[in-house]
C-alpha positions as CSV (number, residue, x, y, z in Angstrom):
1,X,14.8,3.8,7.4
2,X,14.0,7.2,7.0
3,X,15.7,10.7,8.0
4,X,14.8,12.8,10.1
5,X,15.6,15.5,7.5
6,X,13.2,13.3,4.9
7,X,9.9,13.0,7.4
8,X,10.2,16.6,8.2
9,X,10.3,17.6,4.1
10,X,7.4,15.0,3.8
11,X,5.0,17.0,6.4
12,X,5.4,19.8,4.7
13,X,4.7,18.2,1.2
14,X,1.9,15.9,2.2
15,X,-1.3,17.6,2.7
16,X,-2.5,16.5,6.1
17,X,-5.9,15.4,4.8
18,X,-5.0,12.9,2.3
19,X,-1.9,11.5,4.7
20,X,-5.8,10.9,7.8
21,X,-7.2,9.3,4.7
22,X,-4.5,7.1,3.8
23,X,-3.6,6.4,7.4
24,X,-7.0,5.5,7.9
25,X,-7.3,3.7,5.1
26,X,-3.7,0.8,5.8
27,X,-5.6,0.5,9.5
28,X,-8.9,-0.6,7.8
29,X,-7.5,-2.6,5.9
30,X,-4.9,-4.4,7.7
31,X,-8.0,-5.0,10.4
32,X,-9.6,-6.8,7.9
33,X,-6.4,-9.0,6.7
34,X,-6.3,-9.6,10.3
35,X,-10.1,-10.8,10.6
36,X,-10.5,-13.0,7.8
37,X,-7.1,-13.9,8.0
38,X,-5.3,-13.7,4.7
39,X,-1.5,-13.5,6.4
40,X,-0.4,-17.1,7.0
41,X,2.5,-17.0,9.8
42,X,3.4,-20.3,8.9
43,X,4.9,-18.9,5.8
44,X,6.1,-15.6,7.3
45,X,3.4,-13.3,6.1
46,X,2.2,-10.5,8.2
47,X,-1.0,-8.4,7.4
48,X,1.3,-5.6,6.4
49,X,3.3,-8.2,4.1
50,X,0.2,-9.4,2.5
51,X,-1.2,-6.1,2.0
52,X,2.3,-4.4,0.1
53,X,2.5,-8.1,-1.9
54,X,-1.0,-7.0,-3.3
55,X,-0.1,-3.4,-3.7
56,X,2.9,-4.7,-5.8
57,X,0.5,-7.4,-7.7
58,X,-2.4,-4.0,-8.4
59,X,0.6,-1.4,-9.1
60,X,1.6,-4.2,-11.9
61,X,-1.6,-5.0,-13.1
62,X,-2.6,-1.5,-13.6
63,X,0.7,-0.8,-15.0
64,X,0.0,-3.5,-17.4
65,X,-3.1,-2.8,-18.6
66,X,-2.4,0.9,-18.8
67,X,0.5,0.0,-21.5
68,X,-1.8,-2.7,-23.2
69,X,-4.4,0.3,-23.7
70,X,-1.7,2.4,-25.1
71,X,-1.0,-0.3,-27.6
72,X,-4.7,0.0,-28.6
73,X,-5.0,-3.8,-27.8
């Protein structure tokens, strides 16, 4: 959990803009998790557990194909 010490040094390091994009962002997204309904409860998944699995699975796969790119493959 975070600090209060920690979220007061992050509002004065995130730019206020980018944190109403990003916030707006999750919400749009998580609304459409919830609408075509990704998240199975059955097996514990939540919208918000779907969407950081598949933030994980892009964050690799970019990760990935950034280092294959460097290997000039």
């Amino acid at each position: 959990m975070i600090t209060k010490d920690q979220l007061a040094e992050l509002e004065t390091c995130i730019n206020e803009r980018d944190m109403w994009e990003l916030v707006k962002s999750y919400n749009n997204v998580i609304r459409d998790i919830k609408r075509f309904r990704i998240a199975n409860k059955h097996l514990g998944q939540t919208p918000e557990s779907v969407l950081f699995e598949y933030l994980d699975f892009a964050n690799t796969s970019i990760r990935d194909d950034y280092d294959q790119s460097r290997l000039g493959r």
